[in-house]
N, C-alpha and C positions, 0 to 999 in steps of 0.2 A: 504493500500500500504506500509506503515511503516513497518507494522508487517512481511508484505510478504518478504521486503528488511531485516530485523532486522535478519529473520529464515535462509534468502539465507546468507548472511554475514556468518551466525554462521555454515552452512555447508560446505562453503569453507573454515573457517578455521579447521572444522574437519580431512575437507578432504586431505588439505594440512602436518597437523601430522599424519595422514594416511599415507602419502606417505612417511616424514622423515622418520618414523618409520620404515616404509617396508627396505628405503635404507639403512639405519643403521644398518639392521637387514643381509641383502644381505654385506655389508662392512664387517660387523663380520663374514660371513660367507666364504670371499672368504680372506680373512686377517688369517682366522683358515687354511684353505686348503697350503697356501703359507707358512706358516710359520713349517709346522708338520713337523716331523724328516723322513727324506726318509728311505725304508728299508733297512734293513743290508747289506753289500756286503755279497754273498757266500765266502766261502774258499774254498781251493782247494781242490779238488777231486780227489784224489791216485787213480789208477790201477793198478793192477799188469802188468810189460811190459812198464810203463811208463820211459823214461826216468829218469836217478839219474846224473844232471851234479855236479862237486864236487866243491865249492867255490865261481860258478859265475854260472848268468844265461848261457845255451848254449855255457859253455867253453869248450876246449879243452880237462880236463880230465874228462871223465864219466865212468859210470856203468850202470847197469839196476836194476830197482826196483824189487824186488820178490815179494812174497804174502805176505798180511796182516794177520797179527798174533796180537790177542788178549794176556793178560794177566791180572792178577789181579791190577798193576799201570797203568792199559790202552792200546791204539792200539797201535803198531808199523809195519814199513814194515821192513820185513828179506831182506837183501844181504848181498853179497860177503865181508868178511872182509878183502884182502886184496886189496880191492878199498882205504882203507885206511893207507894201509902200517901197522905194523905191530904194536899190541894195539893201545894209544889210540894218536892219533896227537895233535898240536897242534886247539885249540877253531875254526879257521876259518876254516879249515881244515875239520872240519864235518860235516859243511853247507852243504847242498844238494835244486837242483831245480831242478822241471820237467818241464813239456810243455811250461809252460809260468810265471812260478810263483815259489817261492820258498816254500817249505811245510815240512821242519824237517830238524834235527840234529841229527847224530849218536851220541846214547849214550853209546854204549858196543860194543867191539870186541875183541870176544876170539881166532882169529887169533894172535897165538903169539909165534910159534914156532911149531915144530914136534907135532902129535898128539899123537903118541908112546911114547916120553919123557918129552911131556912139557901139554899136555891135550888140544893143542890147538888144534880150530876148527874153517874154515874157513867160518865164518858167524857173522856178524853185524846185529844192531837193532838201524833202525832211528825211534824217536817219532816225530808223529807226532806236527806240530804246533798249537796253540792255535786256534781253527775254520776251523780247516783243518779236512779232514773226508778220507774214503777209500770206494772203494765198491771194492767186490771181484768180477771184472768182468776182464778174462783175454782180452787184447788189444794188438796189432801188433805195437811197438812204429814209426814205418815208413809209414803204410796205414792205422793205425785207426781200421781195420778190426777184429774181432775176431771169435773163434772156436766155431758153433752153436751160442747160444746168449751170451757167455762169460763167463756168470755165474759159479762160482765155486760150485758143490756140493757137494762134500766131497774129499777124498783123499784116494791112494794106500798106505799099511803096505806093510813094505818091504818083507815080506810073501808071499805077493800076484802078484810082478814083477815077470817076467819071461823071460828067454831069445827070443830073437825076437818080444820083447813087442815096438809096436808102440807107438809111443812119438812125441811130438811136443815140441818148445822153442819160448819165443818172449826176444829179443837181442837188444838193441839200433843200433848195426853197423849192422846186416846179417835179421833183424826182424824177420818171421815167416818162419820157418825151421822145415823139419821132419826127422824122420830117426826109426831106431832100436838100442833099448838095446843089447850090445853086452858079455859084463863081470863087475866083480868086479876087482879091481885095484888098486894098491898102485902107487900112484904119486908124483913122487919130482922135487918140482918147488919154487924159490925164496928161494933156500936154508932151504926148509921146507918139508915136505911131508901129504900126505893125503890118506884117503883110499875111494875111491869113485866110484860111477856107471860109466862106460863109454857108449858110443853109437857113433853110424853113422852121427847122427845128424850135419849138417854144425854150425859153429859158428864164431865167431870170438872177437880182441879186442873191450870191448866195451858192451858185451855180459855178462859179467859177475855178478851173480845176478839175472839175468831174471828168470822167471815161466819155470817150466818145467811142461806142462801136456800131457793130455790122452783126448780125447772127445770118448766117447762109451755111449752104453745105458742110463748110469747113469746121463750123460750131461758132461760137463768139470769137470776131477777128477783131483785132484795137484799131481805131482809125485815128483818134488823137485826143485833142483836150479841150476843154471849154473852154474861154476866154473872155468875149464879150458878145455884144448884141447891138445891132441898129439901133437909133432913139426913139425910132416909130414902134417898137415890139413886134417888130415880122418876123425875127429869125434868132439865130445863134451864129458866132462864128469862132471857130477853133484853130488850132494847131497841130499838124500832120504828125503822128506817131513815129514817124520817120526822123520829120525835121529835132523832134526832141533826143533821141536815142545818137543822133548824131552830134547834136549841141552837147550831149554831157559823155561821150564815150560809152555809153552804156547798152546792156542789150535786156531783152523782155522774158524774164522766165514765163514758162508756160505748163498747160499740164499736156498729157501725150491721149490718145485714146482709150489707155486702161488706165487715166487718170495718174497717171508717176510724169515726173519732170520730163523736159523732153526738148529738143531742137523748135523753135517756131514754125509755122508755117506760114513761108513768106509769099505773098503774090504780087505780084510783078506787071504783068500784060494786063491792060486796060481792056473790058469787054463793050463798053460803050463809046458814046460820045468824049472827046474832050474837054476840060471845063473850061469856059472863058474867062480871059479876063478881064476885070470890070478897072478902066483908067482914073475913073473918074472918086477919089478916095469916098466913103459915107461918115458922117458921124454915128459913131457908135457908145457906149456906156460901157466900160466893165461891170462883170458879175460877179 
């Protein structure tokens, strides 16, 4: 009976470091889970069409983002250089936020006088912030909506516009607007002048900057940027995706048909008419 009591004794107490052990073991294991570093926040995710408010979340003075333009020092999104008044403002000044968050600082604008006397050219480059990304997916900044799946894949040489070329815009203030190309144009506005595509296209303040594309077979092709508008309100008139990619060295990511990075698709050969062009300059507004 000793013996019997002596073996029971010595299995409860096994069994009782059995169970410490178990719970020490469960302690360190839910003390590991509570204490691990949680995942990173996302950044923010540029689109073209997104909202550009200038200095403050959803203040009063905005612009609209254009497309993302790659270069050798990294992404940037292209707009309108005179969102910024002319070269380079004061540091707070060049802050920019979109939807909900703020995501760059313009670092260039060659907005800085006549294009004929002075080489200036109305277009800025905000870099992105550190953890902040782009996708090349155009977006409606007022319903979210975009043309087919959004996806940019490649882009018109100004070779290949042509007159009564359908075009779309996405605009902070007018969002998604269509119209037709109508001429080439010399434009003088803020005491400056430009030479730029016009069109039909509605727009307004607010607008300027935004994507100008194409949806056709190809899927969404970039055609260029907003800029300004006649002072009658008949139209919109922009800057060729071309002439931009050229002014800053840079080229256009895109996405490929199973949606992964990809080469552009460039066109070239014009399938219509020619666009004229109009001698006689218009008064126009920036947007």
């Amino acid at each position: 009976m000793e013996q019997i009591t002596t073996s029971f004794n010595l299995e409860v107490r096994m069994l009782r470091r059995l169970i410490a052990l178990s719970t020490a073991v469960v302690t360190l294991l839910l003390v590991s889970v509570s204490v691990s570093s949680p995942a990173a926040a996302a950044g923010y995710m540029f689109k073209p069409g997104h909202p550009m408010f200038l200095n403050q979340p959803k203040g009063p003075s905005f612009c609209t983002g254009g497309y993302a333009v790659r270069g050798t020092s990294g992404m940037f999104v292209v707009t309108a250089g005179h969102c910024f008044g002319f070269g380079m403002p004061q540091a707070d000044r060049r802050v920019v936020y979109g939807t909900d968050a703020r995501y760059g600082t313009m670092i260039r604008n060659d907005y800085v006088g006549d294009w004929s006397t002075h080489n200036s050219f109305d277009g800025a480059l905000v870099k992105l912030d550190a953890g902040n990304d782009a996708q090349q997916i155009v977006v409606d900044p007022l319903s979210g909506r975009s043309p087919g799946n959004g996806r940019v894949m490649g882009y018109y040489r100004n070779s290949a516009l042509s007159q009564g070329f359908v075009i779309g815009k996405m605009g902070r203030r007018t969002g998604w607007t269509e119209g037709r190309v109508t001429s080439w144009q010399e434009v003088p506005y803020n005491g400056a002048k430009e030479y730029l595509l016009c069109s039909t296209v509605p727009a307004g303040p607010g607008d300027s900057g935004g994507p100008v594309w194409r949806l056709d077979a190809n899927g969404v092709m970039a055609i260029g940027m907003v800029i300004a508008g006649p002072e009658d309100g008949s139209g919109m008139c922009f800057k060729p995706i071309e002439n931009i990619l050229n002014r800053f060295g840079a080229w256009l990511p895109v996405f490929s048909a199973n949606g992964k990075a990809a080469e552009p698709v460039v066109v070239s050969e014009r399938t219509g008419q020619p666009i004229p062009v109009n001698p006689t300059p218009i008064p126009v507004k920036p947007f």
